[in-house]
Structures are given as structure tokens and as C-alpha cells.
C-alpha positions in Angstrom: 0.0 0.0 0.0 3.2 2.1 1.0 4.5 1.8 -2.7 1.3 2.5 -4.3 0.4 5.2 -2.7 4.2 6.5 -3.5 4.0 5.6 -7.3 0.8 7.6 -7.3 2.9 10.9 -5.9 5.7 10.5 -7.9 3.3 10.0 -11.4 1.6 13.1 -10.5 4.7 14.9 -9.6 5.9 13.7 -13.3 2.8 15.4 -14.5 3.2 18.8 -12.9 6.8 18.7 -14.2 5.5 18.3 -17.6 2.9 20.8 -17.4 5.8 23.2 -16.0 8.1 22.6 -18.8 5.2 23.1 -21.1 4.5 27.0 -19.8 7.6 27.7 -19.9 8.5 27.0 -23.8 4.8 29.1 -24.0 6.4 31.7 -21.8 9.6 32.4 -23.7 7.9 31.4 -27.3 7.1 35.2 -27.7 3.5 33.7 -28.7 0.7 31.5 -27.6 -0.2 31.5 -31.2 2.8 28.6 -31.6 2.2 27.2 -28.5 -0.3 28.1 -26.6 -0.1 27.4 -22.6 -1.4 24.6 -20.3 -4.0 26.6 -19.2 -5.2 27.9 -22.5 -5.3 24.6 -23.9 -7.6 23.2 -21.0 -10.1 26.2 -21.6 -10.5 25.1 -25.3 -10.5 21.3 -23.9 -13.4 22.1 -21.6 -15.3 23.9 -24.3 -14.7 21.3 -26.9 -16.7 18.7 -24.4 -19.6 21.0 -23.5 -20.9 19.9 -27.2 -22.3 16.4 -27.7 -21.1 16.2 -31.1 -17.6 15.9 -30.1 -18.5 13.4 -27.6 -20.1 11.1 -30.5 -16.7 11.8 -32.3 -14.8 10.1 -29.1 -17.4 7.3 -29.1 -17.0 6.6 -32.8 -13.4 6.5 -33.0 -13.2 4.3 -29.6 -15.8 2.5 -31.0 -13.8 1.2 -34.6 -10.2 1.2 -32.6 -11.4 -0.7 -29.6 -13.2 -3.0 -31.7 -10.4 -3.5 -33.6 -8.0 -4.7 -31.1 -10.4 -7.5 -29.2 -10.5 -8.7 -32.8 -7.0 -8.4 -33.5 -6.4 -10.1 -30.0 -8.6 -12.8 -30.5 -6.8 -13.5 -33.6 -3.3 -13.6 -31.5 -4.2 -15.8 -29.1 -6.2 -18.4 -31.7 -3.2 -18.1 -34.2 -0.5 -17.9 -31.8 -1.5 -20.6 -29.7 -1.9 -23.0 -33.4 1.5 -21.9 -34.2 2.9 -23.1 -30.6 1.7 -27.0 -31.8 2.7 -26.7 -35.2 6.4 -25.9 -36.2 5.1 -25.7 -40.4 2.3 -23.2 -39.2 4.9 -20.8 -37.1 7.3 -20.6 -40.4 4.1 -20.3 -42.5 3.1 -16.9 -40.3 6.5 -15.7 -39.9 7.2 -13.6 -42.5 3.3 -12.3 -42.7 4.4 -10.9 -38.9 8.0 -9.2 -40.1 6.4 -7.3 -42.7 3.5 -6.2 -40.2 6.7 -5.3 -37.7 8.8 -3.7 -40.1 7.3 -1.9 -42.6 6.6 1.8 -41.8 2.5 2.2 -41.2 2.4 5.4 -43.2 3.3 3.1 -46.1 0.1 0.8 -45.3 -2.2 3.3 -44.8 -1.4 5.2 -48.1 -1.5 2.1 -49.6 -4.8 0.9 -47.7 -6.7 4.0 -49.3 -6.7 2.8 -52.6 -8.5 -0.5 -51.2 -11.2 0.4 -48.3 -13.0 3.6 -47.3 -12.1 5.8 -44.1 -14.1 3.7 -41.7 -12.5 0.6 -42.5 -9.2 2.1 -42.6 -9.0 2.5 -39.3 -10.0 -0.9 -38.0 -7.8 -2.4 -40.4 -4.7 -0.6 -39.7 -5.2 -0.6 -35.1 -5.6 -4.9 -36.2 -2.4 -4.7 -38.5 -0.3 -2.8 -35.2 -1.9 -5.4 -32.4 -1.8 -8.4 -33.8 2.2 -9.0 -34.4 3.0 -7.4 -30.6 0.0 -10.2 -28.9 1.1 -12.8 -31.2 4.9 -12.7 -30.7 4.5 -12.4 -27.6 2.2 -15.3 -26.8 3.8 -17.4 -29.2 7.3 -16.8 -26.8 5.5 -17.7 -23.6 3.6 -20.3 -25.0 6.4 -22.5 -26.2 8.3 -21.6 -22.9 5.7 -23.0 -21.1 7.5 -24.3 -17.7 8.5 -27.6 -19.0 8.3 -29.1 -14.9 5.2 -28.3 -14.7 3.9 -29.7 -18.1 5.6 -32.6 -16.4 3.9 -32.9 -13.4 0.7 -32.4 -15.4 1.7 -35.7 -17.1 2.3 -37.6 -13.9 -1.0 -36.6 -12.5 -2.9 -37.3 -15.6 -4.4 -33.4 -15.4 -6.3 -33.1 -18.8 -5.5 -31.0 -21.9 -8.6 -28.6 -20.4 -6.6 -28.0 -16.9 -3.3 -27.9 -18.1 -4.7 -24.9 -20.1 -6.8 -23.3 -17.6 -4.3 -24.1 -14.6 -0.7 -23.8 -16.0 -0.5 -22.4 -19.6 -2.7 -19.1 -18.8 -1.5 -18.2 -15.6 1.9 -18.7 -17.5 1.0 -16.6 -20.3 -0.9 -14.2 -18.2 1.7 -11.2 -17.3 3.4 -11.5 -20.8 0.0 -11.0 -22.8 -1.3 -8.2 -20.2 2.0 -6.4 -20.7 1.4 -6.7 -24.7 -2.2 -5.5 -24.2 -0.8 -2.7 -22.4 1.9 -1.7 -25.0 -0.7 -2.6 -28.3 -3.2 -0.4 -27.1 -1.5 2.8 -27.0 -0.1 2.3 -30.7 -3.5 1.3 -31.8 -4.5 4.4 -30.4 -1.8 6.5 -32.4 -1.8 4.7 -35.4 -6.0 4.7 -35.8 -5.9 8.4 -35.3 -3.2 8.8 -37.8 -5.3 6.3 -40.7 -8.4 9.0 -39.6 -6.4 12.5 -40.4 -5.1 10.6 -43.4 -8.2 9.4 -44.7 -10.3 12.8 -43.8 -12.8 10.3 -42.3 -15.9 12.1 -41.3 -17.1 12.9 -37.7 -13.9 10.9 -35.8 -10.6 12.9 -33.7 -8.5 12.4 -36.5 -11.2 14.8 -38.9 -11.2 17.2 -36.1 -7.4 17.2 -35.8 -7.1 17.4 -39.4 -9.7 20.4 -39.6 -7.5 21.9 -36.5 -4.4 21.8 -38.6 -5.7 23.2 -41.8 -6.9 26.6 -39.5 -3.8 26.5 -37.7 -6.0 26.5 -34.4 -3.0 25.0 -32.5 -5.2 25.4 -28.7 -7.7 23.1 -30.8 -5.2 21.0 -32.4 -3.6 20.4 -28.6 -7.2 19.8 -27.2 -8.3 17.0 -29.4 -4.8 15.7 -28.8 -4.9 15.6 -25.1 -8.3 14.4 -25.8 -6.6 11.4 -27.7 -4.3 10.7 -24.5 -6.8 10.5 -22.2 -9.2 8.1 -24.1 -6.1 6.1 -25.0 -5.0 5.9 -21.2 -8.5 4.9 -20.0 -9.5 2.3 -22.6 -6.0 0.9 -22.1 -6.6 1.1 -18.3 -10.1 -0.9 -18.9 -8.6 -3.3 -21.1 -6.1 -4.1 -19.3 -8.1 -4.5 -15.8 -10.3 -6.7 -17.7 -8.2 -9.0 -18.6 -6.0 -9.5 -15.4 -9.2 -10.1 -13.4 -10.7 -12.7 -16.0 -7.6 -14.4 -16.2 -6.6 -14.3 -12.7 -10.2 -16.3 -12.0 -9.6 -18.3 -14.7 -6.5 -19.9 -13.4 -7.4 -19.5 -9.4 -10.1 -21.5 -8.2 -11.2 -25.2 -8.7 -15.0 -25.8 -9.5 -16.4 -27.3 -6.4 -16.5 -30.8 -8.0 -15.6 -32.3 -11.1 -17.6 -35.4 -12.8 -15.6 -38.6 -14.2 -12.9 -40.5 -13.2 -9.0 -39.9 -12.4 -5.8 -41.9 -12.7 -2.2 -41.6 -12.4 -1.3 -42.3 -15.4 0.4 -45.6 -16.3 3.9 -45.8 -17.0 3.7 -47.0 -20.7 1.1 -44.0 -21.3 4.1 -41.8 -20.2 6.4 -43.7 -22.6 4.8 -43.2 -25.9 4.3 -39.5 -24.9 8.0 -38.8 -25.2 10.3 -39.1 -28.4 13.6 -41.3 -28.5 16.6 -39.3 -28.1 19.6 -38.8 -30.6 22.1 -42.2 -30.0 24.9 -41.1 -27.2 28.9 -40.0 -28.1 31.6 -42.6 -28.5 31.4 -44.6 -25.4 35.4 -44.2 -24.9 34.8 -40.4 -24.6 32.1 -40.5 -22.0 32.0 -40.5 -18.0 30.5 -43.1 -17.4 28.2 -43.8 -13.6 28.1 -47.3 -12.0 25.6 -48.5 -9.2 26.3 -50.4 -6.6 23.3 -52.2 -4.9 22.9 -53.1 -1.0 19.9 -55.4 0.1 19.1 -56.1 3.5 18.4 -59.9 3.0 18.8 -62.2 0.1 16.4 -61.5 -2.4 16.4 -64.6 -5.3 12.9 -65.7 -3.6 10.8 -65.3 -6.8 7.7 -64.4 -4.5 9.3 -61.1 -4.0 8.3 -58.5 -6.7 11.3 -57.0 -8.6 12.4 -54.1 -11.4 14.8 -55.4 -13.3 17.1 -53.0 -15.1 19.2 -54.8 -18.1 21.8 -53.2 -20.0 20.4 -49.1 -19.7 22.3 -46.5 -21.4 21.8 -42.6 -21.1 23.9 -39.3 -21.8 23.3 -36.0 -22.5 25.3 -34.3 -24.3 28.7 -35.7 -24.4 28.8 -37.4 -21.2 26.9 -41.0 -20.1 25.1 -40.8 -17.4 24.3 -44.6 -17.3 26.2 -47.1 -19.8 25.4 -50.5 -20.1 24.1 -50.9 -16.6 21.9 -53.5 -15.0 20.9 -54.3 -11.7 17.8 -56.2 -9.8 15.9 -54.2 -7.2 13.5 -56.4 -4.9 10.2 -54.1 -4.2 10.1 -55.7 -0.7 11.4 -52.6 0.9 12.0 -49.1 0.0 14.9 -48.6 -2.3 17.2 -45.6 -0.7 19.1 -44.1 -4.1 22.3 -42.3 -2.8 25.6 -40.7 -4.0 26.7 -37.5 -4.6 25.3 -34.8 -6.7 25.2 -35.2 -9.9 26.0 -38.6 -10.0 22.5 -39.3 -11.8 19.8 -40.3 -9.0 17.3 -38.2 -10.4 17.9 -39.7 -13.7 17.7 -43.3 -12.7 14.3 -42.7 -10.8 13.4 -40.8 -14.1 13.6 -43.2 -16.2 12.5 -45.8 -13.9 9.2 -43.8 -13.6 8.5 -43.6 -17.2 9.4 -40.2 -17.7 12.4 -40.2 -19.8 13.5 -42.9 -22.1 16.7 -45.0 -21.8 18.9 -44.4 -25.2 19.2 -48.4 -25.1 18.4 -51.7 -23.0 15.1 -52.2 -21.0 13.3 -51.2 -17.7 11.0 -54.4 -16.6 8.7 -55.3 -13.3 7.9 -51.3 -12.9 4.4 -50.8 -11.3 2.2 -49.0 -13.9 1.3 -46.4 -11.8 3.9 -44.0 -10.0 3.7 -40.6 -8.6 6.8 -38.3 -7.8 7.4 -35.8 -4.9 9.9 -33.8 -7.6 12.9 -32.4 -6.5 11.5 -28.4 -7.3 8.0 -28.7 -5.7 6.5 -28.1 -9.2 3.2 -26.4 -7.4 0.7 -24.3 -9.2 1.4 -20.8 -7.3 -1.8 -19.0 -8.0 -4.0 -21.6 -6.5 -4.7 -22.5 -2.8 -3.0 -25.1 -1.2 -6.0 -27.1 -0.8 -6.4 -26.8 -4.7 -3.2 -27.7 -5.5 -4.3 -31.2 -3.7 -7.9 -31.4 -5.2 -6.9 -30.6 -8.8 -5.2 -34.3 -8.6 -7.9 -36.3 -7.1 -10.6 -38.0 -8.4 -14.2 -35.4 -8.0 -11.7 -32.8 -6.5 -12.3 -34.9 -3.6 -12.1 -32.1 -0.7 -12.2 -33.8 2.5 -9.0 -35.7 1.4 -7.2 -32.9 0.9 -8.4 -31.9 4.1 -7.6 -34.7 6.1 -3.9 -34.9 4.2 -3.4 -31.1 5.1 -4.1 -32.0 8.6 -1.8 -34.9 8.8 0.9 -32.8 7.8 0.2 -29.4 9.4 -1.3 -27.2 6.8 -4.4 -26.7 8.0 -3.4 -23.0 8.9 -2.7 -22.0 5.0 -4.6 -24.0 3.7 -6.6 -21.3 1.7 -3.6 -19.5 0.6 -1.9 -19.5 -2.3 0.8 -21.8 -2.8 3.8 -19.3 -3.7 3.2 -17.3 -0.5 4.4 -20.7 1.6 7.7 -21.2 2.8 10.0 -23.4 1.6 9.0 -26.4 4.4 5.3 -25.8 3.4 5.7 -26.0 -0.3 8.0 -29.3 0.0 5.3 -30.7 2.7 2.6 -29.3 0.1 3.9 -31.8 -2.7 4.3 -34.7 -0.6 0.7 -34.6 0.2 -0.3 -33.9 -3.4 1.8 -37.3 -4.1 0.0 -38.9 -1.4 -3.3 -38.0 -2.9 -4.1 -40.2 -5.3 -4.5 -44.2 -5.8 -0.5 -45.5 -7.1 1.4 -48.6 -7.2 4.9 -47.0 -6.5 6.1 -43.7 -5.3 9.0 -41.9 -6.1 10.5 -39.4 -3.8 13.1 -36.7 -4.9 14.8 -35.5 -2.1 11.5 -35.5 -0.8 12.0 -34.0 3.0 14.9 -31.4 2.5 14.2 -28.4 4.0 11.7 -29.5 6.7 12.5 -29.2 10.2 13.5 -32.4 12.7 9.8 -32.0 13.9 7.9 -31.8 10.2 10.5 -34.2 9.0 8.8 -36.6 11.8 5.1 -36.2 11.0 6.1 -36.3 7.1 7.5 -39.3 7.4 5.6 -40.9 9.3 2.7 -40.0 7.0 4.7 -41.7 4.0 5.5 -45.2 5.5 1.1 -45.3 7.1 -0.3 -44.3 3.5 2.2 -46.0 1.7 1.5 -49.4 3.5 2.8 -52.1 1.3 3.4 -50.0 -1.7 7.4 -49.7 -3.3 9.4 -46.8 -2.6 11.8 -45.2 -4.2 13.1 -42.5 -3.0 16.6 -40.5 -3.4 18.3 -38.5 -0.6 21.6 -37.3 0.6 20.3 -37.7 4.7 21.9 -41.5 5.3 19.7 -41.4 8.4 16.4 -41.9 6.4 17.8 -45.4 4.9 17.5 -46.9 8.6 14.3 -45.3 9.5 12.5 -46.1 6.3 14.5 -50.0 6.2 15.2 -49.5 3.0 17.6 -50.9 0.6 20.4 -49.0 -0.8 22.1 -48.5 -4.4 24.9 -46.6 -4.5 25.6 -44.5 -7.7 29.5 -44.0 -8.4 31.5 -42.3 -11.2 
């Protein structure tokens, strides 16, 4: 409130400086024929709007500019968005978007007026400015999209309708607000300029035009600050408008939801993603081996294992895996360790489903995992309780409830997720992950930064709901492989 109210000051103090500036070149002008004063001006200003005719002139050019941009938005956003799925249609539109960017807009209104009359002229010309600042823009922030969250959408099995609603326009939300913002005002400038061009009857740009021709600079400077002031407000609307429809958009879950949810299954996550490029020559790679520690003899085949044979995977220049193989019994959680880098995540990753080996085979996975992420990978506009709901079945509410509890959340539980701390956001994703029906879980460092106490209830938490269910989980605290019983494998270089 402290900075708002401080903005305010210093805008207005911007203004009176320009208003000072302003009287002083009409001081020492010699004339107020040239350049008539502040005060002078807002005399003739005040006149001008005591007649209703000028007021239908404001209406009818708001009327065609305004009109103009929602369509030329509209168009930005459908084309834009088309573009972001289709690599031929992006190349298709790109250079129909440089011209619209680079050629002068003189040039297409002189050369508009041989093709449409005044009235379309302006519409056509406010569309031509908008549409390559929206679409740009939106095309940018749709195909940087945050990829972990896209992710975690996948995992969760959120549908093409939520991921829209709940990650790609609260995304995209800032960036197309700021190119409303910036549009507007050029649509503003560059309407007015098609109407003095085109003489077009009863609109600012006639009475500007008519101002110039009987060198009437106070009425000239009248309809101009005329032109600021409906450019600043319909700019002001528009841009109000859209922040609050977006903002509910992305905020607030429907009290229930019909149908039903599931994790999705690991081989669904598979055929989502493409195979990668084959890896470097093996002799210039670092290469990472596992070790694997089991608390009892595990050749019983009763007991329910993944069996890893013969798994490859770099990036870049370097292996993470190469060749590597390995038997993990799911009769106990499986405590990954090593040190950073060393390619835990990676291993649990493509366990999971989530990222394909280069070469060799993952067997004996249970279809269908969840993951407590190393970044907590929340949705930061929405309540904590949402952020559970949004992956259960009906948006099942007393669940989330009851997991909020168990985990001391209770207190925020109503307030959006990137106003936490960093204990309640990682305590957050671990009851998301706890949330709905899975066969396996998979923990990412799941209970760094939580206090000894949280720690305690979190865990505790994990081994009740998880019952019988595998566990994978990777960590750097050693303590946790003796609490939980688990297993070890050990990653090396």
C-alpha cells in the first residue's frame, strides 16, 4: 500500500513537471499562437466537451479502434497458440508478422486507401499494429511454457482442459497483459493517424485534421490531449479486464468435477515422449556405476522385482548410465544415494517412465507412479488445498483436508501456494503425491528443508499411507535409509 500510494505521488509529480516545462516554452515562445499554454489549452479542452457532437466523435473513434483490437487479440491468441503446436504453421506466419513489424504504417495506410473507405481504414490498420505485438508475444511464452510443470501435469494425468486453464494461462498471463498494455497505445496512435489521413468524417483524427488546416494549435492540442486521455483509460479498462478474467480463470477449482481420475500408467508416459539422438563414442564418455545393498537375500521369486538390463543414457557428451543393469526387490523401500550429480534423479526418471533409456530395457515397474519432484513443481496462483484437489478424483475435498491435517497445513490452507515457505511448499507436494490411488512412489529428495519435527510427521505420513506399496526415494540424509529400512544403491563415477 506504502509503494502504491508513492507511485501515485511521484506520477503526479511527473505530471506537474511536464505541465511546468510546457509553460515555460509558452512563456519564452514570444507567442501563444505557436504554442499556446497549459491553461489555455484546458479552456478550449473544456469547451470542446460541452458539445455532444464531439462526444459522439470520441465514441466513434473508440468504438472502430477498440473494436479492432479484441478482434485483433482474438486472432493472436487463436493463431498464436496453433503456431505453438505446429512448427510448419509458425514458419508459415512468420514472415506475414515481419512485414506487419517492419514496414513503416504510413506506407500501409497510403497504400490501404486505394482498397477500403475511411471507416475501415482504421480498424484495419489498429488490427495490423496489435496483432504482431500479442502474437509474438504469446507465441514466446507459450512455447516456454514451464516444461516441470507440463511434467507434473503428465504424472498426474491433469487433462488438456486443466493444463490450459491451470498452467499455460496463468503462465502466459503477465506477458499478454504487458502486450495489451503496450498494443493499445499504438492502436491508439496509429487509428488516429489512418483517420487525419483518410479525412474520415465525424472521428478525432477529422477534427485534428480540420485543426491543422486553420492552424487552431489550442484546438489542435485539445483534441490531442483528448486522444491521450481516451487512450490511457481504454487501455486502463482493457487491461483490468483481462487481469481479473484471467486471474479467476486460473485460481479456483470448480467445487466438483464429474468422471474418473488416474495416475497415469507408466507406458502412457512412454509413448508420450520421443527417442533421443544415440549417445557419443562410449570411450569419450563419463560413465556412472551402481552399486546395490539389500538387506536380505532377495532370489525368492515371491518377491516382486524391477529389473534394469543393460540401460544407457547421456546428454550431451557425457553417459550418465552405460550398459548398466541391476535387480531391485520391491520388498522394501529402495534408498538411491551418491553424490550430486552422480544421476539419481535420472535413474528414478527413467524408472518412472518419464524419460526414455537411449538403449536396454526397464522391466517389473508398477504401472502407476507418482513423484514428490525435487522443485516442488506447485501451481502458485492456486490454494494449497487446490493444489491437492486438482489431482484427485471429483476434487475430492475432504482428502485434501484430512492430508493437510496430517501434515500441518491446516493453517494456510486457503492460501496461495507461492506465498508458503519453503518447508510448506515441499510438505505441500508430498501430500499432493499422497493423494491419489498409485502402485509405487518416487521421492526426490523428498524432505529437505523440513524441520526435525515436520520431518517426523512427514514421514511418518509416508510409511502409514504408503503401506505395502514400493518406494523409491533418493536423498543425501543416510539417516532416512534406517528409519524407512530400505535398501540402498549406491551411484558412483
Amino acid at each position: 500500500m506504502q509503494n502504491k500510494r508513492q507511485d501515485i505521488i511521484y506520477s503526479a509529480l511527473g505530471v506537474l513537471l511536464i505541465l511546468l516545462i510546457w509553460q515555460l516554452a509558452a512563456s519564452f515562445g514570444g507567442t501563444g499562437f505557436l504554442l499556446p499554454g497549459p491553461i489555455a489549452v484546458a479552456s478550449t479542452f473544456i469547451q470542446l466537451f460541452t458539445q455532444s457532437a464531439n462526444w459522439r466523435s470520441v465514441a466513434i473513434s473508440a468504438f472502430r479502434i477498440i473494436e479492432s483490437v479484441l478482434v485483433a487479440i482474438l486472432l493472436a491468441i487463436l493463431l498464436s497458440w496453433i503456431a505453438s503446436k505446429s512448427r510448419a504453421v509458425r514458419q508459415i506466419l512468420s514472415p506475414f508478422v515481419l512485414i506487419m513489424k517492419s514496414v513503416p504504417i504510413v506506407s500501409f495506410i497510403l497504400i490501404a486507401l486505394f482498397f477500403m473507405g475511411a471507416s475501415m481504414l482504421s480498424f484495419f490498420i489498429c488490427g495490423l499494429i496489435v496483432f504482431p505485438v500479442v502474437y509474438a508475444q504469446l507465441l514466446s511464452s507459450f512455447l516456454n511454457t514451464d516444461p516441470g510443470l507440463l511434467e507434473m501435469a503428465r504424472v498426474f494425468s491433469l487433462k488438456r482442459s486443466e493444463k490450459i486453464r491451470y498452467i499455460i494461462i496463468p503462465g502466459s498471463r503477465e506477458v499478454f497483459i504487458a502486450s495489451v498494455s503496450v498494443s493499445v497505445g499504438m492502436a491508439w496512435k496509429a487509428g488516429v493517424a489512418a483517420e487525419v489521413l483518410a479525412f474520415s468524417g465525424g472521428t478525432i483524427g477529422r477534427h485534428m485534421h480540420e485543426a491543422k488546416l486553420y492552424l487552431d494549435m489550442e484546438r489542435l492540442l485539445s483534441w490531442t490531449l483528448a486522444l491521450v486521455l481516451v487512450s490511457f483509460l481504454s487501455e486502463q479498462l482493457l487491461v483490468r479486464l483481462f487481469r481479473f478474467i484471467l486471474t479467476r480463470i486460473g485460481q479456483k477449482l470448480p467445487v466438483q468435477r464429474r468422471g474418473v481420475k488416474e495416475v497415469k500408467a507408466r507406458e502412457e508416459l512412454l509413448t508420450e515422449r520421443d527417442t533421443p539422438l544415440a549417445c557419443p563414442v562410449e570411450g569419450q564418455a563419463i560413465m556412472i556405476r551402481g552399486v546395490l545393498c539389500v538387506k536380505k537375500p532377495y532370489d525368492d521369486e515371491a518377491v516382486p522385482s524391477i529389473v534394469i538390463d543393460g540401460i544407457s543414457k547421456c546428454f550431451g557428451s557425457s553417459y550418465v548410465f552405460s550398459e548398466y543393469s541391476a535387480t531391485i526387490p520391491l520388498d522394501r523401500p529402495l534408498a538411491v544415494i551418491g553424490p550430486s550429480g552422480v544421476g539419481k534423479t535420472t535413474l528414478m526418471r527413467m524408472i518412472a517412465g518419464l524419460i526414455r533409456p537411449d538403449s536396454g530395457v526397464i522391466d517389473g515397474v508398477p504401472s502407476r507412479g507418482v513423484f514428490v519432484f525435487q522443485d516442488n513443481r506447485l501451481l502458485g496462483q492456486m490454494s494449497a488445498r487446490d493444489n491437492i484437489r486438482l489431482v484427485l478424483p471429483g476434487y475430492d475435498g475432504e482428502r485434501a483436508d484430512e492430508l493437510l491435517s496430517s501434515l500441518d497445513l491446516m493453517s494456510v490452507k486457503d492460501q496461495p501456494a507461492d506465498t508458503l515457505s519453503g518447508g510448506e511448499k515441499r510438505r505441500l507436494s508430498l501430500a499432493r503425491a499422497l493423494a491419489p490411488e498409485s502402485d509405487i512412489l518416487y521421492l526426490d529428495e523428498a524432505f529437505r528443508e523440513l524441520d526435525e519435527a515436520h520431518e517426523g510427521e512427514a514421514l511418518s505420513l509416508l510409511l502409514d499411507k504408503a503401506g505395502e506399496k514400493p518406494v523409491i526415494f533418493a536423498t543425501h540424509d543416510l539417516s532416512l535409509i534406517e528409519r524407512m529400512n530400505a535398501n540402498i544403491l549406491e551411484l558412483r563415477k
